[in-house]
N, C-alpha and C positions, 0 to 999 in steps of 0.2 A: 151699411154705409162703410164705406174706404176713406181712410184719412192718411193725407202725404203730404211730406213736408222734404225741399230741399235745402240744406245744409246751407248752401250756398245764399239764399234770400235772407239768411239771417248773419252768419258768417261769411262774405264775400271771398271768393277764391276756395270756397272746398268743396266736393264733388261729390258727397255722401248724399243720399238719397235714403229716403224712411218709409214704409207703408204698414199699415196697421188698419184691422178690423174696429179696434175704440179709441178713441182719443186720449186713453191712459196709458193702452200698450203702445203708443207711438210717443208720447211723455218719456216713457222707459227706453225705449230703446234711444230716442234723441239725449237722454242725458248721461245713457252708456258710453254716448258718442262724445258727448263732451268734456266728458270726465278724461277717455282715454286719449283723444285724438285734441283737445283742446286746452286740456288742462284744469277747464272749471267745473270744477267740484261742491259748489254752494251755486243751487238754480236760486237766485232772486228775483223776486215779484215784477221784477223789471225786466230779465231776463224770459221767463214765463211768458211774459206779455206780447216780447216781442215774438217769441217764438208761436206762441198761440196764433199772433195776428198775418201769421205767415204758413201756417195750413190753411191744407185743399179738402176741401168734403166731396167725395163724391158717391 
């Protein structure tokens, strides 16, 4: 299974794109992304959630 998630569905206006074999190694790389490029360094259960609710399985 392929798990994708664009940046933009959660954060409006950014153009990163994620793909990942498990839903942890795309966890990682989305919050390398957030860290760097966003600023947020503490994923909270609300932030999680959204992001969760906004991967694609395929």
């Amino acid at each position: 299974m392929t798990f994708k998630l664009a940046c933009g569905d959660v954060m409006p206006g950014c153009a990163a794109h994620f793909e990942a074999d498990t839903q942890g190694e795309l966890m990682q790389q989305v919050g390398a992304h957030a860290a760097a490029d966003h600023g947020i360094t503490e994923i909270t259960p609300d932030v999680a959630q959204a992001v969760e609710g906004k991967i694609v399985r395929y």
